[in-house]
C-alpha positions as CSV (number, residue, x, y, z in Angstrom):
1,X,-6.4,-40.9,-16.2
2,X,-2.7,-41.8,-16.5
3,X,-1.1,-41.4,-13.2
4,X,1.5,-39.0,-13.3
5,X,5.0,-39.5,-12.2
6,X,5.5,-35.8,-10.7
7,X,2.2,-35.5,-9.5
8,X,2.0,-34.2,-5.8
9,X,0.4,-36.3,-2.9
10,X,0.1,-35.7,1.1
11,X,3.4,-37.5,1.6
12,X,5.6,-35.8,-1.3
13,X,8.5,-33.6,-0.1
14,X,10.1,-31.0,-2.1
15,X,10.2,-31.1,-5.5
16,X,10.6,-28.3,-8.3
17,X,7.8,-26.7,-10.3
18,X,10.0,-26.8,-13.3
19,X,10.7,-30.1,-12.8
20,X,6.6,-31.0,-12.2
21,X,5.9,-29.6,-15.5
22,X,8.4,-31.6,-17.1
23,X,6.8,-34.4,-15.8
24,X,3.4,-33.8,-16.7
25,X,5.1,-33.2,-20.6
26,X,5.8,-36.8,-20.4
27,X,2.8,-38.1,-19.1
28,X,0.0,-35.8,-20.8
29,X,1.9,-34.0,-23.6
30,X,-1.0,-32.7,-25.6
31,X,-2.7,-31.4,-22.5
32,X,-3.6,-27.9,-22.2
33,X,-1.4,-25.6,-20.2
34,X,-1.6,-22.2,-20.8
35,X,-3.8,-20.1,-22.7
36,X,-4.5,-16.3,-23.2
37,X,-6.4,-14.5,-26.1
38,X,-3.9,-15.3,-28.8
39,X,-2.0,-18.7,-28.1
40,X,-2.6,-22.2,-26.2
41,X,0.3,-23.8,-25.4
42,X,0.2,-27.8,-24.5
43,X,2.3,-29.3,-21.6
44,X,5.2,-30.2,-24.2
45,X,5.0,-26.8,-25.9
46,X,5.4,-25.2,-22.3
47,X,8.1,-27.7,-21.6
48,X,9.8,-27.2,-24.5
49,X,9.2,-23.4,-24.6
50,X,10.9,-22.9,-21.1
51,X,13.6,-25.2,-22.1
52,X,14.2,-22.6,-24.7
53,X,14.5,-19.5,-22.7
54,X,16.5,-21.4,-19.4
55,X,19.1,-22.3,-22.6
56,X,19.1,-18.6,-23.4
57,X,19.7,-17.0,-20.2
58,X,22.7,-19.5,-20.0
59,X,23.9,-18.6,-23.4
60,X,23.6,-14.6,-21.8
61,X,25.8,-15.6,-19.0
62,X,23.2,-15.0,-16.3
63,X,23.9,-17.3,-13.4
64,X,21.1,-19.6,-11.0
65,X,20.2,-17.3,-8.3
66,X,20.8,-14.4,-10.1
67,X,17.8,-12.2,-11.0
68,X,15.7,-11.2,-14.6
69,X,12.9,-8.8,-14.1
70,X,9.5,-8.8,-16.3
71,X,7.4,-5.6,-16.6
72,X,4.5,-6.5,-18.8
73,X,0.9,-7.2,-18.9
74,X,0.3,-11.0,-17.9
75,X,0.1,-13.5,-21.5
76,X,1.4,-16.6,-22.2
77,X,4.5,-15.8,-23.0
78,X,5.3,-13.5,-19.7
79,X,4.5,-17.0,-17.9
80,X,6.9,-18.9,-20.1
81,X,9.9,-16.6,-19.6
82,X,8.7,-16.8,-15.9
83,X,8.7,-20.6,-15.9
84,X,12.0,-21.0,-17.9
85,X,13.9,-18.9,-15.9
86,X,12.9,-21.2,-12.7
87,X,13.9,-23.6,-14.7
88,X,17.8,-22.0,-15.0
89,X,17.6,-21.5,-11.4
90,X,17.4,-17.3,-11.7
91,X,15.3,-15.5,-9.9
92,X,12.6,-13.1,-11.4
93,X,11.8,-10.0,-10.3
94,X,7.6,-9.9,-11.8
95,X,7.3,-5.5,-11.4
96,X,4.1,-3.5,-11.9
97,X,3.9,-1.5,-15.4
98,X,1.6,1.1,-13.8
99,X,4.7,2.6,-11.5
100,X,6.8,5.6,-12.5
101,X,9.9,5.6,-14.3
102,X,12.0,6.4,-11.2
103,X,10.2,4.0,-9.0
104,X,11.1,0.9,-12.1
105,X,14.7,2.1,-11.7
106,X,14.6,1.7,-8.3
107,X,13.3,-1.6,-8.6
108,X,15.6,-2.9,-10.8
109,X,18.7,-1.7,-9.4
110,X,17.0,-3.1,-5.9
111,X,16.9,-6.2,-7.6
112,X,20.4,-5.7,-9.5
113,X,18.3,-7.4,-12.7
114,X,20.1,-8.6,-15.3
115,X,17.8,-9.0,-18.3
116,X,14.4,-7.0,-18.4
117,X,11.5,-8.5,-20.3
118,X,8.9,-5.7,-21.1
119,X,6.5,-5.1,-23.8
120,X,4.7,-1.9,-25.4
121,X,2.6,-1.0,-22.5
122,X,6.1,-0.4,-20.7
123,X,7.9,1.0,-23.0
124,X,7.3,4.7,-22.1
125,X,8.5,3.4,-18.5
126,X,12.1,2.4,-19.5
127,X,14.3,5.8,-20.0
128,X,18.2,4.5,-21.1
129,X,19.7,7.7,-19.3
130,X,18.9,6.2,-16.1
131,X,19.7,2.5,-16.5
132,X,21.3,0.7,-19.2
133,X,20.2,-2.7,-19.2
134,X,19.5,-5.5,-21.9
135,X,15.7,-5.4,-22.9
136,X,13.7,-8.0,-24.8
137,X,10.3,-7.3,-25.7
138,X,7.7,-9.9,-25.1
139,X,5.1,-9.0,-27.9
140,X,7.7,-8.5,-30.7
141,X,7.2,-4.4,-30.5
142,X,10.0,-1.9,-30.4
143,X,10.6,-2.3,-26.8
144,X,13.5,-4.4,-26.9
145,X,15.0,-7.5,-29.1
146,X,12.4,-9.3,-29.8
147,X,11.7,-12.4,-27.8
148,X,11.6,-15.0,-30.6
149,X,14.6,-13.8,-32.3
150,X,16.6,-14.2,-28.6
151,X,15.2,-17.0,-27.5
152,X,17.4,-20.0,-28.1
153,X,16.9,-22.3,-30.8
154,X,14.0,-25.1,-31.1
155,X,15.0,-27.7,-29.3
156,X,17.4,-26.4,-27.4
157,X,18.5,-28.1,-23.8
158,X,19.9,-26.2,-20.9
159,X,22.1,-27.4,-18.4
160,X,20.8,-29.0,-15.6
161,X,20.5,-26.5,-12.0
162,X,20.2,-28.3,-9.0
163,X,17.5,-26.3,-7.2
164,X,17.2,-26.3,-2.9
165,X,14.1,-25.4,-1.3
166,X,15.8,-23.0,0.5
167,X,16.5,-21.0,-2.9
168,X,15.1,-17.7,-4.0
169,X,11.8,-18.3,-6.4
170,X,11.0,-14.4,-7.0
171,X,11.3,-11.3,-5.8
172,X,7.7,-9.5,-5.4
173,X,7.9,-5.4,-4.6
174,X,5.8,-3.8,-2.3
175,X,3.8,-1.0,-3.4
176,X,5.8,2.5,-3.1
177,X,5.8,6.4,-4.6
178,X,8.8,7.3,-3.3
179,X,11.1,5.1,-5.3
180,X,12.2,2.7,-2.1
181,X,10.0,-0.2,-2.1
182,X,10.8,-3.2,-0.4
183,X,11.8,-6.1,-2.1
184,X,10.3,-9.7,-0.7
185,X,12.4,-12.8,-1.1
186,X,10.2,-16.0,-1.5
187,X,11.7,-19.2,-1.6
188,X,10.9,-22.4,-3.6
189,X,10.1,-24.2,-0.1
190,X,7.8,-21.2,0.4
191,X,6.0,-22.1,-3.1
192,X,6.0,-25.6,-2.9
193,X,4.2,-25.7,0.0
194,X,1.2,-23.5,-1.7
195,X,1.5,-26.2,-4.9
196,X,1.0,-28.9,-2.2
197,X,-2.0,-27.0,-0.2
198,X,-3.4,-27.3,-4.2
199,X,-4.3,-30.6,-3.3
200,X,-6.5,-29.4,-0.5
201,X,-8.7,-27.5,-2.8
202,X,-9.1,-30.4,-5.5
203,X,-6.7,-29.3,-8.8
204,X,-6.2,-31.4,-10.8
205,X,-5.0,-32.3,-14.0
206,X,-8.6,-31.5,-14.9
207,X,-8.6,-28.5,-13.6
208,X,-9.1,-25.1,-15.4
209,X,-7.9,-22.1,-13.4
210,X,-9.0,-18.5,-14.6
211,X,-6.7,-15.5,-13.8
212,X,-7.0,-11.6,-14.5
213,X,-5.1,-10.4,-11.9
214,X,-1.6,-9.5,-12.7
215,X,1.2,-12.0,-12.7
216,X,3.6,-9.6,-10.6
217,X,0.8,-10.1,-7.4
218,X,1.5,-12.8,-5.0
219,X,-2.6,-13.1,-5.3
220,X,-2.4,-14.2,-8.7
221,X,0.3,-16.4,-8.2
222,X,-0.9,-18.6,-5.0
223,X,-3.1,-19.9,-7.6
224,X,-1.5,-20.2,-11.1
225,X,1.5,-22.0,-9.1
226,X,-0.5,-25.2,-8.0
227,X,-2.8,-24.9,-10.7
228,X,0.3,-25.9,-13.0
229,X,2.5,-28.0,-10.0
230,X,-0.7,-30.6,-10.6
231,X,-1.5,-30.6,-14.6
232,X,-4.4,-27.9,-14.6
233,X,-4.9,-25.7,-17.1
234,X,-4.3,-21.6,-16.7
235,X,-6.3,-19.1,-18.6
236,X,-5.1,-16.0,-18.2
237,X,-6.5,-12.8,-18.9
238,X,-3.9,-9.2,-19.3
239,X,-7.0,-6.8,-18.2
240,X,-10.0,-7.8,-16.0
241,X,-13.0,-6.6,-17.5
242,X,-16.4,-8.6,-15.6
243,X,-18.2,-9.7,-18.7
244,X,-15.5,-10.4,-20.4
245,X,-14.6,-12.6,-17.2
246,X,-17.9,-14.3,-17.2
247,X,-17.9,-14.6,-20.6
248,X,-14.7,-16.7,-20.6
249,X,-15.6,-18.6,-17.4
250,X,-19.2,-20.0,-18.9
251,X,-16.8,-20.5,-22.2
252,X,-13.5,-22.5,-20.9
253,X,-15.6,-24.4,-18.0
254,X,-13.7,-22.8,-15.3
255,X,-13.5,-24.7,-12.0
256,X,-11.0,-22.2,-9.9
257,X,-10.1,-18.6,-9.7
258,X,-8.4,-16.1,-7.5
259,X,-10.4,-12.5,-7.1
260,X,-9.5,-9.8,-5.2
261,X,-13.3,-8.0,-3.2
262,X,-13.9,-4.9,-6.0
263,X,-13.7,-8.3,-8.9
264,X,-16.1,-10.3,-7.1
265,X,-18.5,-6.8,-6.8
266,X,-18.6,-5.8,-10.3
267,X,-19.0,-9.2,-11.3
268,X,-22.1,-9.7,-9.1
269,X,-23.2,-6.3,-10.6
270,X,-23.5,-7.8,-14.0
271,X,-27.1,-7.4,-15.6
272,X,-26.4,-11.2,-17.1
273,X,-25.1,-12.6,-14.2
274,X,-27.9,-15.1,-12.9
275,X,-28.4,-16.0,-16.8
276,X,-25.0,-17.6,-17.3
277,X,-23.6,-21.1,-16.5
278,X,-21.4,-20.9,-14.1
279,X,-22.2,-24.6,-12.7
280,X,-18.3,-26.0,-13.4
281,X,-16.6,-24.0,-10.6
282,X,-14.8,-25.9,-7.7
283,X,-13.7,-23.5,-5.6
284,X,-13.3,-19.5,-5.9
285,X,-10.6,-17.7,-3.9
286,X,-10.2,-14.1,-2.2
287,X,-7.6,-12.4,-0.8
288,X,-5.5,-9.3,-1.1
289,X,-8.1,-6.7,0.8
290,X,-11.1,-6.4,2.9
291,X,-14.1,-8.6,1.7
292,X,-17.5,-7.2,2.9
293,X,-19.6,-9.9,4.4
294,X,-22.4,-8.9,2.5
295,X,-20.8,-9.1,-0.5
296,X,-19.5,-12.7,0.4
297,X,-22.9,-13.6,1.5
298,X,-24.4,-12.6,-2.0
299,X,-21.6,-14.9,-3.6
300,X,-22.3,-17.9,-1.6
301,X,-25.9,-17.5,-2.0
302,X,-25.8,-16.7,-6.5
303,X,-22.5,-18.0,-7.6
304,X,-22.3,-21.9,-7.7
305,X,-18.9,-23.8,-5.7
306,X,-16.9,-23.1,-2.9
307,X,-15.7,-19.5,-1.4
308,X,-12.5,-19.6,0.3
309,X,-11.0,-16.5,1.8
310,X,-7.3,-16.4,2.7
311,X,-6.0,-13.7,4.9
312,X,-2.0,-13.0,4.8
313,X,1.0,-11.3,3.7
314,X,2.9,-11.3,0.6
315,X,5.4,-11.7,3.2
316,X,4.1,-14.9,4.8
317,X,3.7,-15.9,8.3
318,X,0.6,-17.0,9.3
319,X,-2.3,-17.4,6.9
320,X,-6.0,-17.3,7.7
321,X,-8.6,-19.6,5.6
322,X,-12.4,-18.9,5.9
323,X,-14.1,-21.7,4.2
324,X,-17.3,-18.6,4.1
325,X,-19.8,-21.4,1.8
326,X,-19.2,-23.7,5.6
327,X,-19.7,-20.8,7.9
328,X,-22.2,-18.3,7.1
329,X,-22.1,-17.1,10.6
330,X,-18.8,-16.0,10.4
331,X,-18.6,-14.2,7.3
332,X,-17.4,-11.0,9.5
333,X,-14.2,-12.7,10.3
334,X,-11.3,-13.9,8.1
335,X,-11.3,-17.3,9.3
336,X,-9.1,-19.7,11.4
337,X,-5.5,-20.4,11.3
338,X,-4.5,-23.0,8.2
339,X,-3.3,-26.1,9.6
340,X,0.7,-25.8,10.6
341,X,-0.1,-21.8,11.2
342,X,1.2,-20.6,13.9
343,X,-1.3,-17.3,14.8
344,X,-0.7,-15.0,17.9
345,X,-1.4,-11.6,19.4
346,X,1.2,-9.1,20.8
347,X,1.0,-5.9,22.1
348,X,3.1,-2.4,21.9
349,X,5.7,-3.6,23.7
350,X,5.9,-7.0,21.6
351,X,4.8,-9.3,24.9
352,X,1.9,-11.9,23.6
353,X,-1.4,-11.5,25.1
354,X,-3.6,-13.9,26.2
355,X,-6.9,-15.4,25.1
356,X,-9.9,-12.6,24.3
357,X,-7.6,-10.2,24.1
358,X,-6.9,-7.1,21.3
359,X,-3.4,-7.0,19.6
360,X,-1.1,-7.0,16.5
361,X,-1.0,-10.0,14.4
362,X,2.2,-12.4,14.2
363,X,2.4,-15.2,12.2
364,X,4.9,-18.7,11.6
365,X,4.4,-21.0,9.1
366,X,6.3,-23.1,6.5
367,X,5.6,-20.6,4.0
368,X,7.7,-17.3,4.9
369,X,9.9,-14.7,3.4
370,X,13.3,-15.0,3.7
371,X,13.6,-11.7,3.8
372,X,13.4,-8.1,2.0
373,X,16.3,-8.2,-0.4
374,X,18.9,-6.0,0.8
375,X,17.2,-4.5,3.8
376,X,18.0,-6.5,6.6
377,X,16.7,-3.3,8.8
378,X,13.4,-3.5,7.6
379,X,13.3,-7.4,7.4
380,X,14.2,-7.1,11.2
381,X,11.5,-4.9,11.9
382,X,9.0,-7.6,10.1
383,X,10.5,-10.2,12.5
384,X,9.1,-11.1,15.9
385,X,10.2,-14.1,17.7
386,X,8.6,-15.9,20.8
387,X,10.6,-17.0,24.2
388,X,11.4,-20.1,22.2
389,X,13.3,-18.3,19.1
390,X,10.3,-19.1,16.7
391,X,10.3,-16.8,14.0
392,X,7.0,-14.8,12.9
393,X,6.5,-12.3,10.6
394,X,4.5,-9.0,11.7
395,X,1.2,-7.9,9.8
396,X,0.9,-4.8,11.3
397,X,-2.7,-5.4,11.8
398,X,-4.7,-5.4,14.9
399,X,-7.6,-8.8,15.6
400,X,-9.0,-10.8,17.8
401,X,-10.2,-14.1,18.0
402,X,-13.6,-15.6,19.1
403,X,-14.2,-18.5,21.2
404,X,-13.7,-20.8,18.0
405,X,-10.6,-19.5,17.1
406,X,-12.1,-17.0,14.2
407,X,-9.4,-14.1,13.5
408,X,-11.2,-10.7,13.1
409,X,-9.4,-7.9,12.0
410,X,-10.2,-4.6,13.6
411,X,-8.0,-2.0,12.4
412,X,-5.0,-1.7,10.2
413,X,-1.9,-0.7,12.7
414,X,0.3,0.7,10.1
415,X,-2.9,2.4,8.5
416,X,-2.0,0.6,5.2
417,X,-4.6,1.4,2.2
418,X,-5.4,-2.0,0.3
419,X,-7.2,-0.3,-3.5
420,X,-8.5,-2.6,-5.9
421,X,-6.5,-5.5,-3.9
422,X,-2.8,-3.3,-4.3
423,X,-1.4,-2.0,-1.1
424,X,-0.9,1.8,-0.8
425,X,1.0,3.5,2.2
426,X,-0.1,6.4,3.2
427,X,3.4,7.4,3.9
428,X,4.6,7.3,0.9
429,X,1.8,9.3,-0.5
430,X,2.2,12.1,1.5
431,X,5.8,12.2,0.7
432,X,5.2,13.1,-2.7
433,X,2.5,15.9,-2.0
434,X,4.8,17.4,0.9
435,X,7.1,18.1,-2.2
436,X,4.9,20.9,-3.5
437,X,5.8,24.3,-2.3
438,X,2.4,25.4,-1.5
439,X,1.5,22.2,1.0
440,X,2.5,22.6,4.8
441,X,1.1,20.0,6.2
442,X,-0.6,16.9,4.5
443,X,-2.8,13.4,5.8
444,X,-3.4,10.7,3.4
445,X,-6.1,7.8,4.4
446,X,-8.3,5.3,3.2
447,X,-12.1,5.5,2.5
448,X,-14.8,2.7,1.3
449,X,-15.3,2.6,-2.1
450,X,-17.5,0.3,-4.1
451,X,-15.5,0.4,-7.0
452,X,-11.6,-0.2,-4.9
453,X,-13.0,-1.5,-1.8
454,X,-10.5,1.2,-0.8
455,X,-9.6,4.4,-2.2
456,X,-6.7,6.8,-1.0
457,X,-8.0,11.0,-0.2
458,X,-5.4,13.4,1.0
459,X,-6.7,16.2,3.5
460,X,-3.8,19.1,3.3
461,X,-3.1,22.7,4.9
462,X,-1.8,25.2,2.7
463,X,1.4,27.0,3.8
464,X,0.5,30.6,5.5
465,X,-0.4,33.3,2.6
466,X,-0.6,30.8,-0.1
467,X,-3.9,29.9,-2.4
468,X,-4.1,26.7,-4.2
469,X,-7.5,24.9,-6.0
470,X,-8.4,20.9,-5.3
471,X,-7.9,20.5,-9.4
472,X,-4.2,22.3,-8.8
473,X,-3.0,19.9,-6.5
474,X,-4.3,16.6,-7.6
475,X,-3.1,17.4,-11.3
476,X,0.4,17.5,-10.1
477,X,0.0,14.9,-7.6
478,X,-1.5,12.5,-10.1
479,X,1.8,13.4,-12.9
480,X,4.3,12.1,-10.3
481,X,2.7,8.7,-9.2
482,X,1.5,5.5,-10.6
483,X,-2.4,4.6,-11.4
484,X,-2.6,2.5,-8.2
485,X,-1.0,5.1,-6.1
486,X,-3.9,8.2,-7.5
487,X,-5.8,10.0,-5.1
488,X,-9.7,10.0,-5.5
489,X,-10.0,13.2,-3.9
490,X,-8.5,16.1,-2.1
491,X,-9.6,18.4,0.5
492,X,-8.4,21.8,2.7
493,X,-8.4,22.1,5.9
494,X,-7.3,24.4,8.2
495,X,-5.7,21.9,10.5
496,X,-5.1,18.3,11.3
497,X,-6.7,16.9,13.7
498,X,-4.2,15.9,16.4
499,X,-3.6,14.2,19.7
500,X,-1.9,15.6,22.7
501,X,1.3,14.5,21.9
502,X,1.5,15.7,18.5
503,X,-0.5,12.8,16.7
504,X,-2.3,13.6,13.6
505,X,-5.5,11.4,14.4
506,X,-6.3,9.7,10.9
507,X,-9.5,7.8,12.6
508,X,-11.0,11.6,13.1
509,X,-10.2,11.7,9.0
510,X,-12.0,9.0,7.9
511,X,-14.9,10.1,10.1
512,X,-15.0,13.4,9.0
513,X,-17.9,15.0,7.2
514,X,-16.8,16.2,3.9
515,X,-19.1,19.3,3.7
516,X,-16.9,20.7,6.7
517,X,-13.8,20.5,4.6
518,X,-13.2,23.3,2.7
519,X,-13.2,23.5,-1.2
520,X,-10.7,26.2,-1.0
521,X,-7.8,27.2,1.6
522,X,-5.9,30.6,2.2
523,X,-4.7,32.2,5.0
């Protein structure tokens, strides 16, 4: 195998995706880069491809470190606008096609977006009366101008951007109903140093990565990234469906992936699953929600290569690997700090406890947010630092450590709902269902679910006098969100339960016998 000149090694400081990709198009041109369904692109086609749109956001005027959005299911050529852009220096803005209309315009004003890239299935999405803004449609439909018509000419050659590590890479948005989320700033330091851990887990320029997660989730991206940064190739997939997933990984001879828990169980639910070949994988990743440990152990022990769990924020901070295929007694936990994590435990009052003890979460690292865009409030809030000024980032989750230093989480501080690896706030939820005039009070939480690992139910007291039926309610609820954000069930009660100071006490929810609710409410 050729050496490559770009290619990453222990010792190698910063150096820019765009700029690793157009060093593997020198050394393996004809090497496969990208694939989906319809079109394989080598390394020089990718090269050349992102040259192509970097020269055409220059010819639009749009700056480095200003910001394009892209609302589309993931392809080939949603990763090649992604890439090029980088390549200009602009930031992009990847948003989920599943939210509302309102909650997109929010988004991209948030993001004060320049250019949106879009296709069909977010067409319906985009309504001109509330933002004006050039459009370019991805898979040549009536969305916007279409791609290959604005794209600059073949062989076209941007200028050169200087790129710092200290740069913004992407803007990723955290789930939200009420129109408000939070936008989070990641660096090109803060990548690079997840395209360098890629040498940890053995990519390669042989490697074949296989994706069906969405390109707008930082779990997708933490391994299409490095899987690229070091020559691999990326198959990626717009829907996940499991046999089509197994189908493909027996197919391509896929050697990593990144799955999110409610993947990995309807994959291991598949009546073909011990009949296919599934010998070629390196390494399989999880993130993004809790991971049962019986479902990890039924992974380890049926599906062939390595299972690494990674536990951390879009956000950053600290991360947590569990190597689970190395520790099978510790497949309750989420693992150990990575190395150059900086993991600690505060309390209430933000003092750091000591060993054995039960607290929130805080994390340093190399690989941190610099921030929510345009919120320095909330970025604040994120923030804790130690005696020493070090800055960590928050989760908002409560742990503890064993003796070995093994993190496990035991409850979810801000009472965050993770569904099919997307997190929902209750919050926000219960914002939008306190809108409807025949609701006086209203609790959202999470419950198990085989199919979400997570799923959001609202419990709600009617206003005094007033009748309302479950169908009702959820009908109207479900009109004014998006798909992630839908409630799997609704239920009356009378009252919430509540502590002495007012509290509504969500643990007494989730434990709550159903049959007790009541179907129907009045006064």
């Amino acid at each position: 195998m050729t050496t490559l000149p770009h290619l990453i090694t222990s010792e190698s400081t910063f150096q820019p995706l765009s700029e690793l990709i157009r060093g593997h198009a020198r050394a393996q041109p004809e090497a496969p880069a990208l694939c989906d369904a319809l079109t394989l692109l080598s390394y020089a086609a990718l090269n050349e491809r992102m040259d192509r749109v970097a020269a055409a956001l220059q010819r639009e005027g749009v700056k480095a470190g200003q910001c394009v959005a892209i609302c589309a299911l993931s392809g080939v050529d949603y990763a090649c606008v992604f890439l090029g852009a980088l390549r200009a220096g602009v930031v992009v803005a990847p948003l989920a096609p599943s939210v509302t209309p309102q909650i997109l315009t929010g988004m991209l004003r948030d993001a004060q977006a320049s250019l949106l890239f879009l296709d069909e299935a977010a067409r319906e999405l985009v309504q001109p009366e509330m933002l004006a803004l050039p459009r370019i449609a991805l898979d040549g439909s009536a969305a916007g101008q279409s791609l290959e018509i604005w794209l600059a000419p073949a062989g076209s050659t941007p200028s050169a951007v200087s790129v710092a590590a200290e740069a913004a890479f992407n803007i990723i948005y955290s789930s939200g109903t009420t129109g408000t989320p939070k936008g989070i700033v990641q660096s090109h330091g803060m990548r690079w140093t997840h395209m360098r851990r890629g040498l940890t887990y053995g990519y390669s320029p042989r490697t074949r990565s296989l994706v069906s997660t969405p390109l707008y989730s930082n779990t997708t991206l933490v391994v299409f990234f490095p899987t690229l940064a070091l020559g691999g190739c990326v198959r990626i997939m717009p829907k996940f469906n499991a046999a089509e997933y197994l189908a493909l990984a027996e197919l391509h001879h896929i050697t990593h992936t990144m799955l999110v828990p409610v993947q990995y169980q309807r994959i291991m639910d598949c009546a073909d699953f011990d009949c296919r070949d599934l010998s070629s994988f390196q390494v399989k990743f999880c993130t993004s929600a809790p991971f049962a440990a019986p479902l990890k152990a039924d992974v380890i022990q049926r599906w062939p290569g390595a299972l690494i769990e990674f536990y951390g924020m879009t956000e950053g901070g600290g991360t947590c690997i569990l190597n689970a295929h190395e520790h099978p007694e510790k497949l309750h936990t989420v693992g150990q700090p990575a190395e150059g994590h900086d993991i600690r435990l505060i309390d209430e009052e933000g003092h750091e406890l000591p060993a054995g003890s039960t607290g929130e979460v805080v994390g340093h690292s190399p690989a941190m947010m610099t921030g929510y865009y345009g919120q320095p409030e909330k970025t604040s809030e994120a923030e804790w630092y130690d005696p020493s000024g070090r800055r960590f980032i928050r989760t908002g989750d409560v742990g503890r450590f064993d003796a070995e230093g093994f993190l496990t989480l035991v409850d979810r501080r801000k009472d965050m709902i993770i569904s099919g690896g997307f997190n929902l706030y209750p919050s926000d939820l219960e914002a939008v269902l306190r809108e409807h005039p025949k609701i006086q009070e209203v609790a959202v939480v999470g419950m198990p679910s085989r199919e979400w690992g997570e799923t959001p139910v609202a419990y709600v007291v009617l206003r005094k006098g007033l009748r309302a039926s479950q169908e009702e309610l959820l009908q109207w609820y479900q009109q004014r969100v998006g798909k992630t954000q839908r409630l799997s069930a609704l239920y009356f009660l009378s009252e919430l339960p509540r502590s002495a100071i007012g509290k509504v006490l969500k643990r007494e929810l989730r434990d709550l016998n159903h049959t007790t609710a009541l179907s129907a409410a009045s006064a």
